[in-house]
N, C-alpha and C positions, 0 to 999 in steps of 0.2 A: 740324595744322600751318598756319601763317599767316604767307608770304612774302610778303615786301616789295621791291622795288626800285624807285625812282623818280628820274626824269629830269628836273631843273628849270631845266637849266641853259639860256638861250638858243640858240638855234639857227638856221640859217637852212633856211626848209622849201621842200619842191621842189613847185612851185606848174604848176600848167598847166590849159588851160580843154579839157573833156570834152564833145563834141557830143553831145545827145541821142539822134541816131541810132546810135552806140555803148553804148547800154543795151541790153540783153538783157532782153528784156519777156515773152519767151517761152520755155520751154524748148527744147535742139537740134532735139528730140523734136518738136517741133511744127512744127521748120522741115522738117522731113522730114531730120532727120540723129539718126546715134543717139548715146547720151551718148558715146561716148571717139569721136565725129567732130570734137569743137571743138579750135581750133587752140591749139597751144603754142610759142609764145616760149622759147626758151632762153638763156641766160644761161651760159659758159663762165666759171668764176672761174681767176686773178684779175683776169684784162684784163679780163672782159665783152664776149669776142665773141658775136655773134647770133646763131641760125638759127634757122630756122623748120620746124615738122615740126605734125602731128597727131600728138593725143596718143594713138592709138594705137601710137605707135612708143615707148611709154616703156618696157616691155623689152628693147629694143634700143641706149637710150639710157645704163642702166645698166647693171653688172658683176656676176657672178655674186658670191655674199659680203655686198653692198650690203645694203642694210636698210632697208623701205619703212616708216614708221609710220604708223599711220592713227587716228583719233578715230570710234568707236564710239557716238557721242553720237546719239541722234534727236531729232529737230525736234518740238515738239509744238505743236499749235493754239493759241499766245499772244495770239491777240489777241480780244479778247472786245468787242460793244457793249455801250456804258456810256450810261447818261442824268444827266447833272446835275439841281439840286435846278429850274433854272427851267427847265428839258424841252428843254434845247438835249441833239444825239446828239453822242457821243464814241466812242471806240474806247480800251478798254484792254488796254497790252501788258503781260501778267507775264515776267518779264526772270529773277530769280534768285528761288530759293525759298531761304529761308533758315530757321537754327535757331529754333524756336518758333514754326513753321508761319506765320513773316512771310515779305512779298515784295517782293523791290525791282518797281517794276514805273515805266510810261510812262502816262501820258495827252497824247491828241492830239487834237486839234480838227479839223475837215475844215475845207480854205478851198479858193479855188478852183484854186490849186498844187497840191493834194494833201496827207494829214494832217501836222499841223504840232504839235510837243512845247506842251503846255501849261504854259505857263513861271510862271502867276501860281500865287497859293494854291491849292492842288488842294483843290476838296470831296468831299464823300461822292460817290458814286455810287453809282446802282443798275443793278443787273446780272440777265438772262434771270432767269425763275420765279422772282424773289423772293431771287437775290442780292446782294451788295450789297460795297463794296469803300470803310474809312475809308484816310485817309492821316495816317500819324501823324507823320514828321519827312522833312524832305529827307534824302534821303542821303547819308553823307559819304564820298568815295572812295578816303579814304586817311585814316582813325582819327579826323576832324574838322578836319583842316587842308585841307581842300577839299571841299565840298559845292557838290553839281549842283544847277544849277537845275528839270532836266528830270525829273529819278528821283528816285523817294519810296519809304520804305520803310511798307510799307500791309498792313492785317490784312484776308482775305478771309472773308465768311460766305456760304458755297455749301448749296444746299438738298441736294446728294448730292456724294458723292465725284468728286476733282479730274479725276481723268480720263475718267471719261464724261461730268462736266460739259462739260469744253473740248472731246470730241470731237463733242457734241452742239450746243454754242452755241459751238464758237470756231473760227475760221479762221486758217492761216499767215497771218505777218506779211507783210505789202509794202512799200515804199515807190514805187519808178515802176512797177513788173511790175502787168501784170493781173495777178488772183487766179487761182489753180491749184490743184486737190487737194495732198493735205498728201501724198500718192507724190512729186509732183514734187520734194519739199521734202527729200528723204531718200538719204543713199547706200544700197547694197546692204548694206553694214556696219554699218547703224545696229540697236543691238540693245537700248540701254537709252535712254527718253527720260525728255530733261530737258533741249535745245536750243532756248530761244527764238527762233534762229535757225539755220538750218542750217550744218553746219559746208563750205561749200561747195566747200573747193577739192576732197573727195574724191569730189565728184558724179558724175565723168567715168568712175570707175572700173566695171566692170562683174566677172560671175562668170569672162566668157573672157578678159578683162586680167588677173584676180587669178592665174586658172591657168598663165597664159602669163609672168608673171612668176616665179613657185615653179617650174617647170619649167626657167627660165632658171639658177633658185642664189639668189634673189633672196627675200630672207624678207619677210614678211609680220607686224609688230607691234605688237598693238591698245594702246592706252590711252582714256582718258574724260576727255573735259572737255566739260562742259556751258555753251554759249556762252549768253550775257546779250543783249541787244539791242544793235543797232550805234549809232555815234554819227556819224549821217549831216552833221548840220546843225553840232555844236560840238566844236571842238577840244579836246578832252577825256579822260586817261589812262581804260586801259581800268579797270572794276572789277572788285571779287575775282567768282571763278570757282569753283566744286567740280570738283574732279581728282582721278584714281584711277591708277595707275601698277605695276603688279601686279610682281611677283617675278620673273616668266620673262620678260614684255617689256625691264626692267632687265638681264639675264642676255644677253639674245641682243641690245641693244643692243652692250653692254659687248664683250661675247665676238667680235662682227662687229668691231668697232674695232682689237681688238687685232690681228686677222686681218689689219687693211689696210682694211678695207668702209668704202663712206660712207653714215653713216647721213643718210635722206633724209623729213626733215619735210613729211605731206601735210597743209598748211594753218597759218596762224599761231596754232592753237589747240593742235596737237602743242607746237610750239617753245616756246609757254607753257608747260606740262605740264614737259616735256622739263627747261627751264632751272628750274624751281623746283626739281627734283630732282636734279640736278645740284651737283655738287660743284668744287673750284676745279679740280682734274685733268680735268673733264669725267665723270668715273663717275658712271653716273646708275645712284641708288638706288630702291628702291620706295616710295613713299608714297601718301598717301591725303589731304585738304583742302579747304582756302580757301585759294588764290593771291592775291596782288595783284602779284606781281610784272611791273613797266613794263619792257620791252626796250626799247633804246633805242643809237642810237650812240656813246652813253658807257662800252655794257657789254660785254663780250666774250662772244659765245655760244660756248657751251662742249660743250652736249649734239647737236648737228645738224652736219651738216656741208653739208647741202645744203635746198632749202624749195621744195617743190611750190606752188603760190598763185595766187591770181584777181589781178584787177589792181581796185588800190582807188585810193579818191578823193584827191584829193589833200588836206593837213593832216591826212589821219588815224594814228594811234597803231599801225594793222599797216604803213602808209610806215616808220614810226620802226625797228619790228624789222625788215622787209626789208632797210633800210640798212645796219643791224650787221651784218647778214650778208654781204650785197654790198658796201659800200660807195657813197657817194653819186655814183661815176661811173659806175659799173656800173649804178646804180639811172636815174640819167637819160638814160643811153644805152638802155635796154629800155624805158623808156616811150615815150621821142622814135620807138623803132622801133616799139610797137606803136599808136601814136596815127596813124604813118605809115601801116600796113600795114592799121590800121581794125580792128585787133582788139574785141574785146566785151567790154563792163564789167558785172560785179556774179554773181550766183549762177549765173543760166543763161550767163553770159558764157566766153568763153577762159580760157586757163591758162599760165601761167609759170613755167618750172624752171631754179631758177638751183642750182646744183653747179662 
């Protein structure tokens, strides 16, 4: 199955300048706090009143009935070094693995900002013990009416198999964070990889938050989608994704709804999932794919009723689906407060519950 929805219409985007010192460079863990210590913003719909809690009160913030989803996806060691043909070093990210063991993947150059998408003709490259990585066409993001400049879809020859290759030559991906074990990179729930990035907003979760939530009334359920690389630098719709939405997680969605419960997306990678399986009544059915489907405030979310989330950059495409959700007053009244209150941006960063 191969959904589509896309968003072309002009818009005007909620724009504002993010001080460095609000990057999360390092995990909680390192500042001496543990995962579910980082703070959460809330978001009351439909006004968008505020308050402020640590996200270990999120049992208590929800209602017995409710229904937590979570993305089961694990992060794997994406990004690999790469040497071009005139020996200058590179870094290559593999982004999505796709049919016929091709991959959409990134090349980045190091400059003195930090690695930067390699926008011209991508060449061959060679890769640890004699592997090697061609690039066969830009990738298009939507069936050929829009092709990236930054992502190529690229055929890999590896000397052994993919995953003790990567865990042997390749490291998580960064962009500002120093480098960290590929642990830090992972929730407790992460059970099948295939995340070129990690699905971060369910970071925070731990084994005595999941218990203390199920002990509240409070279900617990899993689906997969396996996130692609961010689009830190270009305004750019998200591309297709593999998602897996099983039988019983559909059931006990559905069945929580009709209850009264609000189902609560942790991270904008659920809401993807979610909304492609989703039908015009909101019944989400079970499937299995390739997504493209673009959230946006022209679509009506149908599957979620509420969106657990980090706080992202501004002009990016998970802004666009938090808006659908919240709406754009909502949405600019919690940034203006957490830019106020010096919340933290990106994977090791804070968290936002907007219900």
């Amino acid at each position: 199955m191969i959904a589509t929805k896309l968003d072309s219409a002009p818009r005007e985007e909620m724009t504002f300048d993010l001080p460095d010192e609000l990057i999360a460079v390092d995990p909680p863990e390192d500042r001496g706090l543990r995962r579910e210590d980082v703070r959460l913003l809330v978001s009351r719909l439909p006004g968008g009143d505020v308050s402020h809690k640590c996200f270990s009160e999120l049992p208590e913030l929800l209602d017995p009935g409710d229904v937590v989803v979570i993305n089961t996806s694990a992060t794997i060691p994406a990004s690999l070094p790469a040497v071009a043909p005139d020996g200058s070093l590179l870094r290559l990210h593999l982004s999505t693995h796709l049919p016929a063991d091709l991959w959409i993947v990134e090349l980045r150059r190091p400059t003195e900002d930090g690695p930067k998408p390699f926008f011209d003709e991508a060449p061959p490259v060679e890769l640890p013990i004699g592997g090697n990585a061609r690039f066969l066409a830009p990738y298009a993001t939507d069936r050929g009416r829009s092709v990236s400049r930054r992502l190529w879809v690229a055929e890999l020859s590896l000397p052994h198999e993919l995953d003790r290759y990567l865990h042997e030559h390749g490291t998580p991906i960064t962009y500002g964070s120093r480098p960290h074990p590929l642990s830090s990179y992972q929730t407790v729930f992460a059970t099948e990889p295939g995340s070129a990035e990690m699905p971060s907003a369910g970071r925070a979760f731990t084994p005595e938050l999941l218990t203390r939530l199920i002990v509240r009334g409070i279900e617990i359920a899993p689906l997969l989608l396996h996130t692609g690389v961010s689009s830190p630098e270009v305004d750019e719709p998200p591309f297709e994704e593999f998602y897996r939405v099983h039988q019983r997680t559909a059931e006990r969605i559905n069945a929580a709804r009709r209850a009264g419960g609000k189902v609560i997306a942790v991270g904008t990678t659920v809401v993807r999932a979610l909304e492609t399986v989703a039908d015009d009544s909101g019944q989400i059915h079970p499937g299995e794919g390739w997504t493209r489907v673009v959230i946006s405030p022209l679509h009506e979310v149908r599957g979620v009723d509420g969106l657990l989330t980090g706080w992202h950059e501004p002009r990016s495409s998970h802004l666009w689906m938090i808006e659908s959700i919240a709406g754009s007053d909502v949405l600019r009244k919690a940034y203006a407060a957490a830019l106020d209150r010096r919340y933290l941006w990106h994977e090791f960063g804070d968290l936002h519950l907007i219900y």
